[in-house]
mmJSON file of the N, C-alpha and C atoms, coordinates in Angstrom:
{"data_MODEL":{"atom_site":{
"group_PDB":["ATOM","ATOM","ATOM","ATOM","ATOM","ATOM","ATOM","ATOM","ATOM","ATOM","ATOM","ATOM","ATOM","ATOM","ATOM","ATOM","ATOM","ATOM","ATOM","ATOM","ATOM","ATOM","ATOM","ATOM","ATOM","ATOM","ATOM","ATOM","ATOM","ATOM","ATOM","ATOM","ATOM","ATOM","ATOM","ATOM","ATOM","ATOM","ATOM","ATOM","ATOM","ATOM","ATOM","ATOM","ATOM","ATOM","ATOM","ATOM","ATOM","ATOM","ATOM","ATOM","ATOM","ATOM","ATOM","ATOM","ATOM","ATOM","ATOM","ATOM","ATOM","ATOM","ATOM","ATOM","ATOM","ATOM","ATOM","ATOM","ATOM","ATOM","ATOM","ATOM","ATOM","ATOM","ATOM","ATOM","ATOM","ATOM","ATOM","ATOM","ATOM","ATOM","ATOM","ATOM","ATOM","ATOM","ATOM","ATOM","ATOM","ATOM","ATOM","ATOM","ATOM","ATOM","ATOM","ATOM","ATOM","ATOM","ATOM","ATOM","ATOM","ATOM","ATOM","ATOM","ATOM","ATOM","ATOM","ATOM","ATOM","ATOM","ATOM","ATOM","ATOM","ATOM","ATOM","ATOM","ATOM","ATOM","ATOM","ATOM","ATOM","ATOM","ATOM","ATOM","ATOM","ATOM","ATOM","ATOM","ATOM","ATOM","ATOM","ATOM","ATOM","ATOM","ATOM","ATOM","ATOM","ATOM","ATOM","ATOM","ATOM","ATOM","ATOM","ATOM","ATOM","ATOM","ATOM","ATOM","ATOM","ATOM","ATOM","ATOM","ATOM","ATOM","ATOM","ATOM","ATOM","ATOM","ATOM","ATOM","ATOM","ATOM","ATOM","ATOM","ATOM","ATOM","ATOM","ATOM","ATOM","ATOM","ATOM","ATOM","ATOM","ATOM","ATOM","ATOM","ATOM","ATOM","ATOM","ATOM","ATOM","ATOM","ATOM","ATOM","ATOM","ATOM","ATOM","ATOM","ATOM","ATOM","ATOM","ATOM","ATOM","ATOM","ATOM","ATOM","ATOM","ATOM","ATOM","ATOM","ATOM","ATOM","ATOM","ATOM","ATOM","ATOM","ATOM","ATOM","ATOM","ATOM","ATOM","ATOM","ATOM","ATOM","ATOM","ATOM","ATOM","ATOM","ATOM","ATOM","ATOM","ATOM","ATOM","ATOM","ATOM"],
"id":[1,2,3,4,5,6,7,8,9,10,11,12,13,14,15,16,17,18,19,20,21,22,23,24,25,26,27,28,29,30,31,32,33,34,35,36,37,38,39,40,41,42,43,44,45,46,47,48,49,50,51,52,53,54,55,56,57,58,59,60,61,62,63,64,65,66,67,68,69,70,71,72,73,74,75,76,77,78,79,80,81,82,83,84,85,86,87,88,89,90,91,92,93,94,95,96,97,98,99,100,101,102,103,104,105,106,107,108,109,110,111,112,113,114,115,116,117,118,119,120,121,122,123,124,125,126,127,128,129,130,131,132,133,134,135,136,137,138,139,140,141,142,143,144,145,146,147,148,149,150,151,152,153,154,155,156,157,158,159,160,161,162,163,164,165,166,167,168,169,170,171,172,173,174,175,176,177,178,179,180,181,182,183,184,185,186,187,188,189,190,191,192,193,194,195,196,197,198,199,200,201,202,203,204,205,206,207,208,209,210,211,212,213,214,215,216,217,218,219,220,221,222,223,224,225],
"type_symbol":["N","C","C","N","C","C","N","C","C","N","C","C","N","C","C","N","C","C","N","C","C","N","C","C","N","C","C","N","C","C","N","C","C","N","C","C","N","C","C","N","C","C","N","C","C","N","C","C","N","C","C","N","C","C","N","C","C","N","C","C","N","C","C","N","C","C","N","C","C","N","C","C","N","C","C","N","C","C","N","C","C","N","C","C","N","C","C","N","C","C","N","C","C","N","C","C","N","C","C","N","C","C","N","C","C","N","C","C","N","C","C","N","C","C","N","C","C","N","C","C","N","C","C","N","C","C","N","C","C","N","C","C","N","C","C","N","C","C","N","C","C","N","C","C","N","C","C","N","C","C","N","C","C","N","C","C","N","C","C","N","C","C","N","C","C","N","C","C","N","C","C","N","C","C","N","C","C","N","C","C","N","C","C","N","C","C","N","C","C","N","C","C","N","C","C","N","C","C","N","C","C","N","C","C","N","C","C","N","C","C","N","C","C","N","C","C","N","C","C","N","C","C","N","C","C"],
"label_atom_id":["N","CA","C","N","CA","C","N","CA","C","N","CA","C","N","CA","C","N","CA","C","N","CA","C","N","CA","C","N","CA","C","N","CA","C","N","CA","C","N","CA","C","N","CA","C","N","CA","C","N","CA","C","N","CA","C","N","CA","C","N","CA","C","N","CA","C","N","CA","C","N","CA","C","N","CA","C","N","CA","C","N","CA","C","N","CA","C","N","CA","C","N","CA","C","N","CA","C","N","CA","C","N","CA","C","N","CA","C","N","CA","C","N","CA","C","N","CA","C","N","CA","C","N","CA","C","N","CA","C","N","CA","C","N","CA","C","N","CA","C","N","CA","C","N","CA","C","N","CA","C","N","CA","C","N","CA","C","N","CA","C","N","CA","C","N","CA","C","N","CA","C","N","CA","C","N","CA","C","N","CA","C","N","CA","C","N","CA","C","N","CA","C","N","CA","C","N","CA","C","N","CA","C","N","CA","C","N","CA","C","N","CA","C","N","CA","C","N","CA","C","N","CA","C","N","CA","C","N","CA","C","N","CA","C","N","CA","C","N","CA","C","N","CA","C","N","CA","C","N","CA","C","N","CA","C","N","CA","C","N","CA","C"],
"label_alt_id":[null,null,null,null,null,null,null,null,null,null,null,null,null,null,null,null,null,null,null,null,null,null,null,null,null,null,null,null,null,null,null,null,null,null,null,null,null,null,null,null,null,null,null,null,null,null,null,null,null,null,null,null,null,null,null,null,null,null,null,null,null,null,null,null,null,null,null,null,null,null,null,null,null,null,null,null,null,null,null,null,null,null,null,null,null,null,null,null,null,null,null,null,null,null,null,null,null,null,null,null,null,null,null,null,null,null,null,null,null,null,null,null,null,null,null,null,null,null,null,null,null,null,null,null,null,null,null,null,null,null,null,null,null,null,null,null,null,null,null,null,null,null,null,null,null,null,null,null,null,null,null,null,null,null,null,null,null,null,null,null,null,null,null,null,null,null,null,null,null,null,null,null,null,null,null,null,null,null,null,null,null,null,null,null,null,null,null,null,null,null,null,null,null,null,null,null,null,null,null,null,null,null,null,null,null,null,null,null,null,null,null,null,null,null,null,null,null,null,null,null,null,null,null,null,null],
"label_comp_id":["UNK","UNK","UNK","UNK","UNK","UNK","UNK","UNK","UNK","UNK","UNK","UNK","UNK","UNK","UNK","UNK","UNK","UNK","UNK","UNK","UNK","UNK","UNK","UNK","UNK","UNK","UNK","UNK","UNK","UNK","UNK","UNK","UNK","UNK","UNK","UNK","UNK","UNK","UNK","UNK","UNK","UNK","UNK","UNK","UNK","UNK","UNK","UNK","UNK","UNK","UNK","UNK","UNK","UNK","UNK","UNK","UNK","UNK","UNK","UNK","UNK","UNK","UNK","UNK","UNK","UNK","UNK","UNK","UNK","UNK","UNK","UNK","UNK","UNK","UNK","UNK","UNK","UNK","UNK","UNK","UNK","UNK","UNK","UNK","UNK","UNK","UNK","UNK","UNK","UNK","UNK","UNK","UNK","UNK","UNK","UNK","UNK","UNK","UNK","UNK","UNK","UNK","UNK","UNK","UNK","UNK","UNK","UNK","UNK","UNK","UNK","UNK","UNK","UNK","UNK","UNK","UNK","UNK","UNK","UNK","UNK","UNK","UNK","UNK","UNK","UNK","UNK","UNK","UNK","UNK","UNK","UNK","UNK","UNK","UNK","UNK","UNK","UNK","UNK","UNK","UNK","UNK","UNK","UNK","UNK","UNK","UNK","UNK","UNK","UNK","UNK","UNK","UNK","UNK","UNK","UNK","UNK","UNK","UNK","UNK","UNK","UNK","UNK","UNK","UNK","UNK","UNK","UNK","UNK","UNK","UNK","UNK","UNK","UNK","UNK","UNK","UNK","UNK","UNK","UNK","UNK","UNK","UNK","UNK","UNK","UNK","UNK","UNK","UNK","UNK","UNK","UNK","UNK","UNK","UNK","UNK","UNK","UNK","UNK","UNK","UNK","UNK","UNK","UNK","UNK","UNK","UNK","UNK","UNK","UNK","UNK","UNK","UNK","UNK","UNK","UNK","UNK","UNK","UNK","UNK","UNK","UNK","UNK","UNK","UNK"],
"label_asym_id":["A","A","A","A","A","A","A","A","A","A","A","A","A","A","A","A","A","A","A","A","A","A","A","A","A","A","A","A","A","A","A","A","A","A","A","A","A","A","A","A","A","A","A","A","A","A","A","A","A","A","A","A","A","A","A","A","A","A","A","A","A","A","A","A","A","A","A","A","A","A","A","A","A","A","A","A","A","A","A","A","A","A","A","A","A","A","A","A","A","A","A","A","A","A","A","A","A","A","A","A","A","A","A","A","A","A","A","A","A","A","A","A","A","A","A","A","A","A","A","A","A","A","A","A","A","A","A","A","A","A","A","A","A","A","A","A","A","A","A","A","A","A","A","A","A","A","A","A","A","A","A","A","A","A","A","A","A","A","A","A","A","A","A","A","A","A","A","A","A","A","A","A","A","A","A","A","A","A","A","A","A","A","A","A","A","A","A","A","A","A","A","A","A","A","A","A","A","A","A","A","A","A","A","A","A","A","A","A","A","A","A","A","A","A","A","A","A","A","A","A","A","A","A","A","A"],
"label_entity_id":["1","1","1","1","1","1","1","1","1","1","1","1","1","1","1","1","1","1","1","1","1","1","1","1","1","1","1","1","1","1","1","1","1","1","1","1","1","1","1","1","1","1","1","1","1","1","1","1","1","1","1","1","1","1","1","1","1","1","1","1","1","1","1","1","1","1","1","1","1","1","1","1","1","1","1","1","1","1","1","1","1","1","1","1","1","1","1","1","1","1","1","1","1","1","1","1","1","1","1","1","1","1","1","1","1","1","1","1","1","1","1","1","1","1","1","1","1","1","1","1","1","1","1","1","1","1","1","1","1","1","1","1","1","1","1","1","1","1","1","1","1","1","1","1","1","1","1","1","1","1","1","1","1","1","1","1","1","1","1","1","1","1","1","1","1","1","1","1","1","1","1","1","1","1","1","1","1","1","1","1","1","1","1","1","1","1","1","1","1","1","1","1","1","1","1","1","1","1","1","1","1","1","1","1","1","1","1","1","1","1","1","1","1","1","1","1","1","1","1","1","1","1","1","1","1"],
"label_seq_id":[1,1,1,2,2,2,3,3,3,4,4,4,5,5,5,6,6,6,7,7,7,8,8,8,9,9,9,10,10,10,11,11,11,12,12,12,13,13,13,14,14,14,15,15,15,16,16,16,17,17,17,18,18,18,19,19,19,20,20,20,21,21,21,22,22,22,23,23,23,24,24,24,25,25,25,26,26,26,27,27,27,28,28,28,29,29,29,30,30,30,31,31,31,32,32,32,33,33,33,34,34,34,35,35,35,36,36,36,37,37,37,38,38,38,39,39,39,40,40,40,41,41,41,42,42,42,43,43,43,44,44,44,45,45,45,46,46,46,47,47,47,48,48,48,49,49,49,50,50,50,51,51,51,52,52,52,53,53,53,54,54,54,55,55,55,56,56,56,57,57,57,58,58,58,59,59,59,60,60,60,61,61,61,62,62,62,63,63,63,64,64,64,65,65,65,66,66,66,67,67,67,68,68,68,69,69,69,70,70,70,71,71,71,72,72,72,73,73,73,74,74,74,75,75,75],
"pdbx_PDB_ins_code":[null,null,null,null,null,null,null,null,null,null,null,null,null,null,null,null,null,null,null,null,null,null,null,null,null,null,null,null,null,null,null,null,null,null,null,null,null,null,null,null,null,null,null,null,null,null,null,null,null,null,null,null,null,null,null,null,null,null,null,null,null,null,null,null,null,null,null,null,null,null,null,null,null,null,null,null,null,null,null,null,null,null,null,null,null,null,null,null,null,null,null,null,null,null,null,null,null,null,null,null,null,null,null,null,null,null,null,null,null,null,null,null,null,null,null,null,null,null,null,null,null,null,null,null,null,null,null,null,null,null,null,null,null,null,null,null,null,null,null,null,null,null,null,null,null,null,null,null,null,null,null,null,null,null,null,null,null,null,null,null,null,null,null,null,null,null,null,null,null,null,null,null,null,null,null,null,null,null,null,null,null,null,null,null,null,null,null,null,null,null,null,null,null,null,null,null,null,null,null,null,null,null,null,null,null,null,null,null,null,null,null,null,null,null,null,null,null,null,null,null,null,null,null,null,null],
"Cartn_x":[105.933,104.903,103.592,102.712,101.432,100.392,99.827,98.549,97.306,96.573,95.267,94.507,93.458,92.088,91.71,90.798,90.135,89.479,88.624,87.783,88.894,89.942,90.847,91.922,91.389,92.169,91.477,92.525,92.247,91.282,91.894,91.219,92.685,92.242,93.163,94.733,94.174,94.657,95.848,95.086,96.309,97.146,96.917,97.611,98.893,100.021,101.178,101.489,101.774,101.963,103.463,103.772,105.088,106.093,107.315,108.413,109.209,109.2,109.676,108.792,107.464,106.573,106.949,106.737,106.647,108.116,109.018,110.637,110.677,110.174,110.041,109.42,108.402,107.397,108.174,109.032,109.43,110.85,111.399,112.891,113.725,113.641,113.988,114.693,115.958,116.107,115.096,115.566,113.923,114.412,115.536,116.109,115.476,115.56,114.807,113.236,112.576,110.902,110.975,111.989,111.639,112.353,113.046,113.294,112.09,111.965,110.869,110.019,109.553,108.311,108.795,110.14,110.926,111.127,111.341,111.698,110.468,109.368,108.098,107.537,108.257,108.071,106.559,106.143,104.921,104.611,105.271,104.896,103.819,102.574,101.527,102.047,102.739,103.045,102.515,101.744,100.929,100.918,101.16,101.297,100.235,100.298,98.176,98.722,98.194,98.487,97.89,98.181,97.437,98.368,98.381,98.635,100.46,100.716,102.028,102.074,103.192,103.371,103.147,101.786,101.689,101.354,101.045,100.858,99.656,99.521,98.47,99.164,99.321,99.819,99.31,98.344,97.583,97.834,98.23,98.526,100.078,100.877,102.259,102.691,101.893,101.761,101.735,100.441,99.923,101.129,102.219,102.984,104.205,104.312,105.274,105.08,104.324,104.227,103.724,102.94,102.909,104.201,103.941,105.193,105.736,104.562,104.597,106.421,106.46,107.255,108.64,108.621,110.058,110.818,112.111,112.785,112.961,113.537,113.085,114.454,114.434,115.71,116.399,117.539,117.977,118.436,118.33,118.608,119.89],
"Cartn_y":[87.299,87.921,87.877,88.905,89.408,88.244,87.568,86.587,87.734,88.029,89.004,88.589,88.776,88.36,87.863,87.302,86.749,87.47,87.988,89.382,90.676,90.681,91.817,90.795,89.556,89.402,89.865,90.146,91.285,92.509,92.765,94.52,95.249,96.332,97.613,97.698,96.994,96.36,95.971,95.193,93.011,93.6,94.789,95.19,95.769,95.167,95.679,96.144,97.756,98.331,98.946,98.401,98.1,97.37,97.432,96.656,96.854,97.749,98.198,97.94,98.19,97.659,96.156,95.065,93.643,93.155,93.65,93.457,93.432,94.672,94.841,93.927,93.627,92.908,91.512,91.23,89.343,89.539,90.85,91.093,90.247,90.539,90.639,91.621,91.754,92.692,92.857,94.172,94.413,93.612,93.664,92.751,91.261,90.663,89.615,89.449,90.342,90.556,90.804,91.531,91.293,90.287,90.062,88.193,87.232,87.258,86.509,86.522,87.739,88.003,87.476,87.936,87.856,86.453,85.568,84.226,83.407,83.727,83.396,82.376,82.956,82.115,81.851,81.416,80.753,81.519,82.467,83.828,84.063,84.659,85.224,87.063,87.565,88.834,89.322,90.276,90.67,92.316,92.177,93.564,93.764,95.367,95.569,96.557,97.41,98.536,99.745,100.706,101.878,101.584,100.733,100.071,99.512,99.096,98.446,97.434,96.956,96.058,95.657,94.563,94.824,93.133,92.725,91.739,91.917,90.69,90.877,89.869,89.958,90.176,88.481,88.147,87.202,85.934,86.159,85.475,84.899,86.423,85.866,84.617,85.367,84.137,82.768,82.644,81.253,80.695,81.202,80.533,80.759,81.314,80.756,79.6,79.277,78.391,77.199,77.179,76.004,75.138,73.682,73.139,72.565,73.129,72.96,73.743,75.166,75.963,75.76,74.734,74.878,73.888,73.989,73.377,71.778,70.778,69.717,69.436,68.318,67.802,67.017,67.192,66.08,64.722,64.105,62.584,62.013],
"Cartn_z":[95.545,94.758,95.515,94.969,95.76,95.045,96.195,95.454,95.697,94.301,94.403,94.505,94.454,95.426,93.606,93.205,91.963,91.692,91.984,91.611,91.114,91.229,90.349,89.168,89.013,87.441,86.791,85.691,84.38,84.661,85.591,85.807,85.744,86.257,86.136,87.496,88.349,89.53,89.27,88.11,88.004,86.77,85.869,84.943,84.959,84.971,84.262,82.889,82.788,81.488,81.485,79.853,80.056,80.484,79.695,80.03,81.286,81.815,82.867,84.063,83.671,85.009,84.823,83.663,83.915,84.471,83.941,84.611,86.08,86.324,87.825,88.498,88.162,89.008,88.694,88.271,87.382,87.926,88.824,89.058,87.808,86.643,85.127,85.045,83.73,83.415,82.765,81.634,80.601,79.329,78.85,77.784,77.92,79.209,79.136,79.313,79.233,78.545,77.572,76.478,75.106,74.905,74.859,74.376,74.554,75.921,75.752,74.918,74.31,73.429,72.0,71.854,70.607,70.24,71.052,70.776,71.081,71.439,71.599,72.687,73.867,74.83,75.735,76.265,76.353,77.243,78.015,78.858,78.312,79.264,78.802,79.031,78.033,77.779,76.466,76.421,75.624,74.636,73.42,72.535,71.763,72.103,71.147,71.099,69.921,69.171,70.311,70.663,71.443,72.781,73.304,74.749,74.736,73.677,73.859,74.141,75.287,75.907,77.261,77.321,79.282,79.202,80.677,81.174,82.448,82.637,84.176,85.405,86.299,87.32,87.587,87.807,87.788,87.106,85.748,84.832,84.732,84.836,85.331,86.563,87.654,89.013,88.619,87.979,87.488,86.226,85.154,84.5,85.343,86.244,87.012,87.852,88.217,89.209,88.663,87.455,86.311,86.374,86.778,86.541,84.919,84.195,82.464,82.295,82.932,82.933,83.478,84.227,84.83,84.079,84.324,83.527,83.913,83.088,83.122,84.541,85.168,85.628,85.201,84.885,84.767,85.493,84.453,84.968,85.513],
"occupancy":[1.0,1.0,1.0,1.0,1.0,1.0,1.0,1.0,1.0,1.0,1.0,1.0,1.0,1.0,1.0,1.0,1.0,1.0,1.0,1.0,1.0,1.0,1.0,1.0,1.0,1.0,1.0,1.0,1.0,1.0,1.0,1.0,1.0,1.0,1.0,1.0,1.0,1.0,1.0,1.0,1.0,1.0,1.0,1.0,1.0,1.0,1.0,1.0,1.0,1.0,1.0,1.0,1.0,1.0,1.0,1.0,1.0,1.0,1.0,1.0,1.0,1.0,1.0,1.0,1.0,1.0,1.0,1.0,1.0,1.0,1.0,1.0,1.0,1.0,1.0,1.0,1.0,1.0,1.0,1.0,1.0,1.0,1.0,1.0,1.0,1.0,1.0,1.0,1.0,1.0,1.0,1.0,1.0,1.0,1.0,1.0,1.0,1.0,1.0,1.0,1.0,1.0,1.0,1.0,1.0,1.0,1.0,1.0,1.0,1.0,1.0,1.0,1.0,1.0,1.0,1.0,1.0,1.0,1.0,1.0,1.0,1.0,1.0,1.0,1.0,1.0,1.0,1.0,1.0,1.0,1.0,1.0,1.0,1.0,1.0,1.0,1.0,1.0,1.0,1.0,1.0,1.0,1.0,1.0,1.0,1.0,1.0,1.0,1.0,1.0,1.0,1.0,1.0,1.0,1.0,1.0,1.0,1.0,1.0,1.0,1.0,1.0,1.0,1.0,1.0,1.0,1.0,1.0,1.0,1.0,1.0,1.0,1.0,1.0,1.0,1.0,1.0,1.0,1.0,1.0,1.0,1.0,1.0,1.0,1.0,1.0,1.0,1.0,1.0,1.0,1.0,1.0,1.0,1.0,1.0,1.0,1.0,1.0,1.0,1.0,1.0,1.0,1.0,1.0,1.0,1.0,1.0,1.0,1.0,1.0,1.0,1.0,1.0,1.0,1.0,1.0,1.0,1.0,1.0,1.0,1.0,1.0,1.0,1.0,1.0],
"B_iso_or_equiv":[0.0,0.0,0.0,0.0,0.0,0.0,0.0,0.0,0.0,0.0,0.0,0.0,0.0,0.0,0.0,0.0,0.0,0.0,0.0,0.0,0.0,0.0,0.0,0.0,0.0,0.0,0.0,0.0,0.0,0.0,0.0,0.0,0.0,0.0,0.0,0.0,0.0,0.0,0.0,0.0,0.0,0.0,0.0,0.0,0.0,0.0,0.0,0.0,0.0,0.0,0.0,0.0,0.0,0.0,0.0,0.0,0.0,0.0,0.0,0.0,0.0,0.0,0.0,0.0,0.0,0.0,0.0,0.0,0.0,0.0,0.0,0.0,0.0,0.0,0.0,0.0,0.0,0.0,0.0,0.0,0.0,0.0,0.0,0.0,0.0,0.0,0.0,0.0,0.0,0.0,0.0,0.0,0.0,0.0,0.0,0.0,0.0,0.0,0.0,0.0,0.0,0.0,0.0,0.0,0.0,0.0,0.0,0.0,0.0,0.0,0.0,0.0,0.0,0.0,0.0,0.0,0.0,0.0,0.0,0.0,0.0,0.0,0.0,0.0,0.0,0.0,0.0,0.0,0.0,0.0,0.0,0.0,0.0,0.0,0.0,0.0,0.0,0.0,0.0,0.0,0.0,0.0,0.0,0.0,0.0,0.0,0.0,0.0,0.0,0.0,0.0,0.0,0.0,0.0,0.0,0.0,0.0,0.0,0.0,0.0,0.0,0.0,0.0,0.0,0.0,0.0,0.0,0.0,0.0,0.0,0.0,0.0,0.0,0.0,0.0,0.0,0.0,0.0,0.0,0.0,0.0,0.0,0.0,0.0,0.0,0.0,0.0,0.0,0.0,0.0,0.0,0.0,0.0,0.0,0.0,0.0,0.0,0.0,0.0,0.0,0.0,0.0,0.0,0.0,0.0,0.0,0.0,0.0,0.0,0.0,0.0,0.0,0.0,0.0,0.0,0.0,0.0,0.0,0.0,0.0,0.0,0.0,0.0,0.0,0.0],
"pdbx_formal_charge":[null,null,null,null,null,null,null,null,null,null,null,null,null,null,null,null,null,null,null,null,null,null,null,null,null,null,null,null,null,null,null,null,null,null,null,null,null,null,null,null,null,null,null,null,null,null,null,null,null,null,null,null,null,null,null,null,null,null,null,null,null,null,null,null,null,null,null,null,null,null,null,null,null,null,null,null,null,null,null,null,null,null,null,null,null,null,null,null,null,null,null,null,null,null,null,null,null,null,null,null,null,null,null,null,null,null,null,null,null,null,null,null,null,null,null,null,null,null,null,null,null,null,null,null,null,null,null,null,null,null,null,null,null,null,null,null,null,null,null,null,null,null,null,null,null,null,null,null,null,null,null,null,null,null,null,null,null,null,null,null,null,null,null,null,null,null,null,null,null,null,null,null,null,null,null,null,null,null,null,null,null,null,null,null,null,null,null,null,null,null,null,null,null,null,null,null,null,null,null,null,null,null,null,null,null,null,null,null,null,null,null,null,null,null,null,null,null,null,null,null,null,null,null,null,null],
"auth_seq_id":[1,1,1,2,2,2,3,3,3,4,4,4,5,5,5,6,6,6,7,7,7,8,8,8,9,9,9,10,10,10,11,11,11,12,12,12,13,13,13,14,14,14,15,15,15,16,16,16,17,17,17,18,18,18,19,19,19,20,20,20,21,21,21,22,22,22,23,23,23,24,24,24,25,25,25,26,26,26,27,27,27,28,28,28,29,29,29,30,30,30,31,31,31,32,32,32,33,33,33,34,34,34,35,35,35,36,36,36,37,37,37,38,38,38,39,39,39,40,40,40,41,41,41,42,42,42,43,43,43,44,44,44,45,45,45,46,46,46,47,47,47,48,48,48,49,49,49,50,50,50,51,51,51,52,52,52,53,53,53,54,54,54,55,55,55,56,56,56,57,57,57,58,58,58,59,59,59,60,60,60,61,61,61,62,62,62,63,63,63,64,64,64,65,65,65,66,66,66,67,67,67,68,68,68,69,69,69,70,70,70,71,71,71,72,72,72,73,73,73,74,74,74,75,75,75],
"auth_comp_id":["UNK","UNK","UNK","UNK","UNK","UNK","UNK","UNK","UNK","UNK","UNK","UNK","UNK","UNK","UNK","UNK","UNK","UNK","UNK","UNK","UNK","UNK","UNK","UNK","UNK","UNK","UNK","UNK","UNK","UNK","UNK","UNK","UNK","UNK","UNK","UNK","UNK","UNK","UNK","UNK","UNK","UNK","UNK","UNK","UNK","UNK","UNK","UNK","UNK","UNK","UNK","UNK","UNK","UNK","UNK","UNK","UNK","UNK","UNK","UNK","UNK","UNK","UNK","UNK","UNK","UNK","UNK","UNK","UNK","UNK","UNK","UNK","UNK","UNK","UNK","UNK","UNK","UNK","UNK","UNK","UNK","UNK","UNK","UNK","UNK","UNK","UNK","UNK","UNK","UNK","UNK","UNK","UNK","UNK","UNK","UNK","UNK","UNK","UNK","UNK","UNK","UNK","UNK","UNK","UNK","UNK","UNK","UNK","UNK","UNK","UNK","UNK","UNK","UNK","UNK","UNK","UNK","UNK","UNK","UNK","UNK","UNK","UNK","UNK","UNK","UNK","UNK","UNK","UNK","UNK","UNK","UNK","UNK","UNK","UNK","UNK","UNK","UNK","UNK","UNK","UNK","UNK","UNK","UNK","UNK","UNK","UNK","UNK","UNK","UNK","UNK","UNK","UNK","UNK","UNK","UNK","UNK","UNK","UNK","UNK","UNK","UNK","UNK","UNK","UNK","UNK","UNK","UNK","UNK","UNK","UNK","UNK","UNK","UNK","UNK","UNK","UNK","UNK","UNK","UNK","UNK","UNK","UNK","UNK","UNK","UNK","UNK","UNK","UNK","UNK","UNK","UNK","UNK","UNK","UNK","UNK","UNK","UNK","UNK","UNK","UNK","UNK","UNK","UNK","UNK","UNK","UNK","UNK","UNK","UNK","UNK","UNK","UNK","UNK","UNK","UNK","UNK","UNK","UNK","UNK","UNK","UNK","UNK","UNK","UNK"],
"auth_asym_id":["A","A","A","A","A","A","A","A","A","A","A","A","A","A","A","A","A","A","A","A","A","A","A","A","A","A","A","A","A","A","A","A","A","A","A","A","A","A","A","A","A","A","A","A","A","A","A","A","A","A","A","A","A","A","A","A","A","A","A","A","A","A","A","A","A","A","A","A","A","A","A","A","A","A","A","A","A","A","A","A","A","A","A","A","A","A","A","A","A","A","A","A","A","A","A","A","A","A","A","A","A","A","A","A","A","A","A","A","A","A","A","A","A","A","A","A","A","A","A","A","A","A","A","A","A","A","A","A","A","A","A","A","A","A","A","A","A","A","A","A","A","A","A","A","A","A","A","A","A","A","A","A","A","A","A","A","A","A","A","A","A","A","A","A","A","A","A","A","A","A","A","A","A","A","A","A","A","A","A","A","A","A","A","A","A","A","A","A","A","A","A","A","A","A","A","A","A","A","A","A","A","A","A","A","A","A","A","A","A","A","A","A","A","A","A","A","A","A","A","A","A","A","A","A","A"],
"auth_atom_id":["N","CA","C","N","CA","C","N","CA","C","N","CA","C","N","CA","C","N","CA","C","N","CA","C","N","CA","C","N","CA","C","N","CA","C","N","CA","C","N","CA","C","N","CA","C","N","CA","C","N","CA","C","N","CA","C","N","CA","C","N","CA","C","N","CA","C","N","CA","C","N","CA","C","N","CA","C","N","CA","C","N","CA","C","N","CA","C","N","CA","C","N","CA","C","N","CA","C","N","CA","C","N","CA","C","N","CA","C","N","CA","C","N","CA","C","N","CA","C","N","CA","C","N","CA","C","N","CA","C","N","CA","C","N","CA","C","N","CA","C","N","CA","C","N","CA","C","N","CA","C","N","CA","C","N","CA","C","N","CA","C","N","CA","C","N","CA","C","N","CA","C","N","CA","C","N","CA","C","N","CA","C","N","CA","C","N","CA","C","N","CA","C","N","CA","C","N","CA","C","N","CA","C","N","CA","C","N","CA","C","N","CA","C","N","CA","C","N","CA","C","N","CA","C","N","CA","C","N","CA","C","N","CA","C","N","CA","C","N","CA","C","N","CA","C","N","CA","C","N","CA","C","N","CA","C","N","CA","C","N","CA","C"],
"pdbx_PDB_model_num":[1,1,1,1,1,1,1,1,1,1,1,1,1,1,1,1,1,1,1,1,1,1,1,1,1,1,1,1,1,1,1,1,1,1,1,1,1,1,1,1,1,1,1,1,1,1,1,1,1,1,1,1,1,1,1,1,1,1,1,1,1,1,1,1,1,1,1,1,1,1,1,1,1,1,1,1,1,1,1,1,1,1,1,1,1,1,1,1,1,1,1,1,1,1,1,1,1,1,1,1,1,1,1,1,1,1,1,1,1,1,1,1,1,1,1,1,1,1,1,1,1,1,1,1,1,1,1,1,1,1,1,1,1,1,1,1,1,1,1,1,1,1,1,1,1,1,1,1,1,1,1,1,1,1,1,1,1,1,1,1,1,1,1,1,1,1,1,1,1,1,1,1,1,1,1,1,1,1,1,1,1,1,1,1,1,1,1,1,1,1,1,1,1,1,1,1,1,1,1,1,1,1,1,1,1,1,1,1,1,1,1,1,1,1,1,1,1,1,1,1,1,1,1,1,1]
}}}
């Protein structure tokens, strides 16, 4: 994945619109971006009336790489 410069989070840049753009960019199917949303996972994926469903590019990076996010190991 592309690290963006800080001056383009949450601009027009860092915006993924749609399920098909955020899949792509997460090599996801798209079934698993609405689940995620559906089962309310801590993904910062975002729905607003006019716009749909998008994300920012920026934001995804940063909960992936959160080690809040990964799964635990076991013991």
């Amino acid at each position: 994945m592309t690290d963006l410069p800080a001056e383009t989070a949450g601009t027009a840049q860092d915006l993924l619109q749609g399920v098909k753009a955020i899949a792509g960019y997460l090599a996801w199917p798209e079934r698993k971006v609405y689940r995620a949303r559906e089962e309310g996972w801590t993904i910062p994926i975002r729905k607003r009336d006019g716009l749909g469903i998008y994300a920012f590019r920026s934001e995804l990076d940063a909960w992936l790489t959160d080690p809040s996010t990964l799964p635990s190991k076991a013991a």
